[in-house]
NULOPA-935070 format. One record per residue: residue in three letters; x, y, z of N, C-alpha, C, CB in turn. Coordinates in Angstrom, 1 decimal, padded with zeros to 4 digits. Atoms other than C-alpha are relative to their C-alpha. Glycine has a CB too. Example, Ala and Ser with C-alpha at 12.3 -4.5 7.8 and 13.67 -1.06 7.14 Angstrom:
2
{Ala,{000.9,-001.2,000.0},{012.3,-004.5,007.8},{000.9,001.2,000.0},{-001.0,000.0,001.2}}
{Ser,{-000.9,-001.1,000.0},{013.7,-001.1,007.1},{-000.8,001.1,000.8},{000.4,000.5,-001.4}}
# end
This chain:
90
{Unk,{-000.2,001.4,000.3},{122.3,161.7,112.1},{001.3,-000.3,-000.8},{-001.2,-000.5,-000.8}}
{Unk,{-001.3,000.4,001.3},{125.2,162.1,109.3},{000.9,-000.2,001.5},{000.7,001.7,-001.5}}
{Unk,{-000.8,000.0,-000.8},{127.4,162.8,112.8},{000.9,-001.2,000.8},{-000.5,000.6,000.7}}
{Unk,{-000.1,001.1,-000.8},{127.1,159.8,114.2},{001.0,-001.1,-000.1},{-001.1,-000.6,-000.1}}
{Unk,{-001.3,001.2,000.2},{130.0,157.4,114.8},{-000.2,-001.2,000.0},{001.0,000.0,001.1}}
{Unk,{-000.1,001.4,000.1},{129.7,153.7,113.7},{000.5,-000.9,000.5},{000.3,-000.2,-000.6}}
{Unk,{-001.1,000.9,-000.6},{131.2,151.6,116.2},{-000.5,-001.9,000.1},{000.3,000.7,001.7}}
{Unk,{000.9,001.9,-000.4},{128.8,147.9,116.3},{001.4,-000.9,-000.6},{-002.1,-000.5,-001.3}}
{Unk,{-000.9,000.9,000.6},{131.7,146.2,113.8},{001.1,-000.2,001.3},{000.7,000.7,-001.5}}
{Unk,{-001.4,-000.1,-001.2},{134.4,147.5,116.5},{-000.3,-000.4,001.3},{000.6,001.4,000.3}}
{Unk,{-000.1,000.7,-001.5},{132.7,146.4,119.3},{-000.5,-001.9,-000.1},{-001.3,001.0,001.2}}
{Unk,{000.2,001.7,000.5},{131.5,142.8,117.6},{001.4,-000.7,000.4},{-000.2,-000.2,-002.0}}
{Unk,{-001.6,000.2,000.7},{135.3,142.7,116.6},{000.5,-000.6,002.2},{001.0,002.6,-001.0}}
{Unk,{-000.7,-000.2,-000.9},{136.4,143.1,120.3},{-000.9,-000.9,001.2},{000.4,001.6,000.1}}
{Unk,{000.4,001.2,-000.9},{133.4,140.8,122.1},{000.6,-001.3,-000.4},{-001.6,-000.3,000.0}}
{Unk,{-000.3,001.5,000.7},{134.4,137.8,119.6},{001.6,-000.2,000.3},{-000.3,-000.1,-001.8}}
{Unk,{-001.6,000.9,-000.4},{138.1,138.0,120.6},{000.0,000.2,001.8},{001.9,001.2,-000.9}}
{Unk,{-000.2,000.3,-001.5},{137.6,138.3,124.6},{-000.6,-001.2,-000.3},{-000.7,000.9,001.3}}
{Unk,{000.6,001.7,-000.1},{135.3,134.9,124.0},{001.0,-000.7,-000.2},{-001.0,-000.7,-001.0}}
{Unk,{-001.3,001.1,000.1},{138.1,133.6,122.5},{001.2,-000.3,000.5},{000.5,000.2,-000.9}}
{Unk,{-000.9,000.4,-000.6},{140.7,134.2,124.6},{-000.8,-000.5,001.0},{001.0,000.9,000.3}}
{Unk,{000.8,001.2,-001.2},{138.1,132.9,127.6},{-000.2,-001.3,-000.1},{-001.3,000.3,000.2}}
{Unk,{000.4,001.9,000.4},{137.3,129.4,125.7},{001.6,-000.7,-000.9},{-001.7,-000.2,-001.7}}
{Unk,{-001.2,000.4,001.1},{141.0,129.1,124.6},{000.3,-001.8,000.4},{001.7,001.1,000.2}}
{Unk,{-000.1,001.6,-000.1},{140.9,125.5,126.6},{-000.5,-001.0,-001.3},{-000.8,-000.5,001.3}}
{Unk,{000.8,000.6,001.2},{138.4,124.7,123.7},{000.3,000.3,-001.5},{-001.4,000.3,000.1}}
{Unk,{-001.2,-000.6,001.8},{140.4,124.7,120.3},{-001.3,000.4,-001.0},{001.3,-001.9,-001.1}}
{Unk,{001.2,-000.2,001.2},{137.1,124.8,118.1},{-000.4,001.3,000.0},{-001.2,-000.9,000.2}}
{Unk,{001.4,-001.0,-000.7},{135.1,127.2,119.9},{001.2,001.5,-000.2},{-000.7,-000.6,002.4}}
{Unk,{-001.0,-001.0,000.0},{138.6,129.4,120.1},{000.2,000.7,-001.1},{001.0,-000.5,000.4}}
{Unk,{000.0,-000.4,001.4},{139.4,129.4,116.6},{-001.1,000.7,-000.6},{000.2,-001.1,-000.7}}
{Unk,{000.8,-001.1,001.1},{136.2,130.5,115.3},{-000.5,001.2,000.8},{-001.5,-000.8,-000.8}}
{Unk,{000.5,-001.1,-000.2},{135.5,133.1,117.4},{001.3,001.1,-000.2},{-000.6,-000.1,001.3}}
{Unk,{-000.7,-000.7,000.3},{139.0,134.3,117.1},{-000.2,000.8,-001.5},{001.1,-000.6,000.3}}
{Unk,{000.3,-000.9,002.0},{138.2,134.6,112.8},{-001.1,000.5,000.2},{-000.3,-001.2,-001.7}}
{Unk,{000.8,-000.9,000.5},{135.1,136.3,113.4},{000.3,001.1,000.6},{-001.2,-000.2,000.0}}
{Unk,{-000.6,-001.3,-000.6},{137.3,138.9,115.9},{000.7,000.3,-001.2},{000.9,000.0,001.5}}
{Unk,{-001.1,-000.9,000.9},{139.5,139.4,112.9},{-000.8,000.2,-001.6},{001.8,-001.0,-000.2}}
{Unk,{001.0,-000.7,000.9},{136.9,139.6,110.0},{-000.9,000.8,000.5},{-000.8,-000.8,-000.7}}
{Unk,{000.7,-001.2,-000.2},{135.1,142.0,111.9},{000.6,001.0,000.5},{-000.9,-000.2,000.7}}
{Unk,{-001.0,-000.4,000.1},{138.3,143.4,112.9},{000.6,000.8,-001.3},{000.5,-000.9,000.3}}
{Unk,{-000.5,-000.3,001.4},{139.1,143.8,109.3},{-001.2,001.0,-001.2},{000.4,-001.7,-000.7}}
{Unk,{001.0,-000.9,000.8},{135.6,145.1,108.1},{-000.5,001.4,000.9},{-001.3,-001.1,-000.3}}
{Unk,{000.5,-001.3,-000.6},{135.3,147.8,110.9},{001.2,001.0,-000.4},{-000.5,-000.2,001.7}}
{Unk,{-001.0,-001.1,000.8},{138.8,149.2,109.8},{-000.3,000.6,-001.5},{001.5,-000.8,-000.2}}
{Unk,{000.6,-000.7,001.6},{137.1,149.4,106.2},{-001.0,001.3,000.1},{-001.1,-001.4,-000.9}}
{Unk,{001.1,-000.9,000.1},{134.1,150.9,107.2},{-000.2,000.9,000.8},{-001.0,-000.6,000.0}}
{Unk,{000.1,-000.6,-001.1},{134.2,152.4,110.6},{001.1,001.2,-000.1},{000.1,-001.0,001.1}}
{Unk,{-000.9,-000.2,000.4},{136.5,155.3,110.4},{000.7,000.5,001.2},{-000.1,000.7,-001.0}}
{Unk,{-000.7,-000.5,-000.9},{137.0,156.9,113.7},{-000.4,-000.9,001.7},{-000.4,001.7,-000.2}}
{Unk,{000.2,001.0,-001.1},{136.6,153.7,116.2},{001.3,-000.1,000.3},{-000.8,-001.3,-000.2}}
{Unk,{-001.1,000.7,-001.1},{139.2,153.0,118.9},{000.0,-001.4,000.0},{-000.3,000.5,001.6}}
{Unk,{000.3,001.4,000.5},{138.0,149.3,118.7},{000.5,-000.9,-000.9},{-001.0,000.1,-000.3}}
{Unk,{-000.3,000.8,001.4},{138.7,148.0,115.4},{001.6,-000.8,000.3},{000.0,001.2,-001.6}}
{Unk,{-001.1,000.9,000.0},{142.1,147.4,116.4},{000.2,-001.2,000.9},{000.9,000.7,000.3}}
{Unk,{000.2,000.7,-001.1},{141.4,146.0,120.0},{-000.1,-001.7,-000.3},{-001.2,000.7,000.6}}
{Unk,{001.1,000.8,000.2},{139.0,143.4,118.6},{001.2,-001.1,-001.0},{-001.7,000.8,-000.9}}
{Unk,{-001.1,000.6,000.6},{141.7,142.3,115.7},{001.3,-000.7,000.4},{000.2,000.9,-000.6}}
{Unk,{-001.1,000.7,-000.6},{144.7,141.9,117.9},{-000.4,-000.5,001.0},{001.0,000.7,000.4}}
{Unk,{000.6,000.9,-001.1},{142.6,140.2,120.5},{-000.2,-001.7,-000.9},{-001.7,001.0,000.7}}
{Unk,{001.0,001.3,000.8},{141.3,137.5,117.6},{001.7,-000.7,-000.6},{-001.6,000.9,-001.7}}
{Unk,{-001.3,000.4,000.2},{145.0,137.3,116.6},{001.1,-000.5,000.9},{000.5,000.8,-000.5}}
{Unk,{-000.8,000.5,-000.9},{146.7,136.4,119.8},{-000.8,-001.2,000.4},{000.3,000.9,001.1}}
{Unk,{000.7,001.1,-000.7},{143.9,134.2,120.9},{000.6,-001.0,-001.1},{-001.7,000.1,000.2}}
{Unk,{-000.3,000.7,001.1},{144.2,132.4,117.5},{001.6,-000.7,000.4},{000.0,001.0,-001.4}}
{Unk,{-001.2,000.3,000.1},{147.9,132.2,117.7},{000.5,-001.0,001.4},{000.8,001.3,-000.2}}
{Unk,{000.1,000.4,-001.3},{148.0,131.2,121.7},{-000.3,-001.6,000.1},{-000.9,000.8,000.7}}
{Unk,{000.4,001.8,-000.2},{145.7,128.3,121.2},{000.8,-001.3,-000.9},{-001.7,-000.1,-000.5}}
{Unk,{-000.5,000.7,000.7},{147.5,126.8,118.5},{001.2,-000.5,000.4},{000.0,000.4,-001.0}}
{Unk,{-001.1,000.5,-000.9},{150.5,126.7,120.3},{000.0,-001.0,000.7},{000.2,000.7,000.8}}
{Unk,{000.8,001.0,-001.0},{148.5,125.2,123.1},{000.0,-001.2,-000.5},{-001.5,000.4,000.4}}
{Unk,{000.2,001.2,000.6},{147.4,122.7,120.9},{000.7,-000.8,-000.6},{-000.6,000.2,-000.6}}
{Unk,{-000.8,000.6,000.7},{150.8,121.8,119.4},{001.1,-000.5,001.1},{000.6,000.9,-001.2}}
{Unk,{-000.9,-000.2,-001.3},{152.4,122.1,123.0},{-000.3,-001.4,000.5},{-000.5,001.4,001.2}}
{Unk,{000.7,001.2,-001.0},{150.0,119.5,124.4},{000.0,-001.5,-001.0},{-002.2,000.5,000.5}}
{Unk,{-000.3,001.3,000.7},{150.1,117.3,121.2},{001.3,-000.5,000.2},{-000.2,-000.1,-001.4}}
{Unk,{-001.7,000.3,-000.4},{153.9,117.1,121.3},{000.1,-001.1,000.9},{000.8,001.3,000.8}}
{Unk,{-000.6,001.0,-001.7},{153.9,115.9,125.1},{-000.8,-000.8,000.1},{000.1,000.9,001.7}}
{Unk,{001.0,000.9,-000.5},{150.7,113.8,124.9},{-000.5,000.6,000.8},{000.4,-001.2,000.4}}
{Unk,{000.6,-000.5,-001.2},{149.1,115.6,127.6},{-001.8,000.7,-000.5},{001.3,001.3,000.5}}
{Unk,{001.2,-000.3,000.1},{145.7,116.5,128.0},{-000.4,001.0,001.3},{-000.8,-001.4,-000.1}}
{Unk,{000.1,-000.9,-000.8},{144.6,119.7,129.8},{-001.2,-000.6,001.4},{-000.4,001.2,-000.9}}
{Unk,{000.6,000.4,-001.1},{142.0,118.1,132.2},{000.6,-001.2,000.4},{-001.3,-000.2,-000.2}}
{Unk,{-000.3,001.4,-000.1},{143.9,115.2,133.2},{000.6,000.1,001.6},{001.1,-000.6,-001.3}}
{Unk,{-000.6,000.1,-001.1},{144.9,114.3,136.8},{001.4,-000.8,000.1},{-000.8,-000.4,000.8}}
{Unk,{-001.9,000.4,000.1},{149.1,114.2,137.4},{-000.6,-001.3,000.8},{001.7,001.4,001.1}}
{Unk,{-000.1,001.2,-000.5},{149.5,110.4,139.0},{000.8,000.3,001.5},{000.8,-000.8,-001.1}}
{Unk,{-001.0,000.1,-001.3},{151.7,112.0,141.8},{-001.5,001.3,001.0},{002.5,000.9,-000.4}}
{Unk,{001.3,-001.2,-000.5},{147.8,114.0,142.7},{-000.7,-001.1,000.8},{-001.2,000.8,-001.5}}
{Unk,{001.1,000.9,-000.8},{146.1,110.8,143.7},{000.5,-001.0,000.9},{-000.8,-000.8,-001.0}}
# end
């Protein structure tokens, strides 16, 4: 039992930042799953010692984060709204 490798933080870490990059259209939903890929990111590097994961999960919760915000400063800027139909569509 002592042997046993700890990985649940590192794979939490690394479902909560694919969600996030999958719902990045949805700024809310993006953001908080990106901070719980990078606090669980941050607590499986504490605790976990020999997981491949921990990083995965962290730099997954940090690009999403950073991506959407973009997104979101990209689209306020121009006025634009991601579901919206161009005028030269209809």
């Amino acid at each position: 039992m002592e042997n046993e490798e700890r990985i649940g933080l590192g794979v939490a870490s690394m479902i909560f930042g694919i969600i996030s990059l999958a719902s990045m259209c949805f700024i809310v939903i993006s953001v908080f799953f990106g901070i719980l890929a990078i606090i669980f990111g941050i607590l499986s590097i504490i605790f976990e010692k020999k997981n491949k994961l921990k990083l995965t999960g962290l730099i997954l919760g940090l690009i999403s984060i950073t991506i959407t915000i973009v997104l979101y400063l990209v689209l306020g800027v121009w006025d634009l709204n991601i579901f919206m139909i161009p005028k030269w569509y209809i």
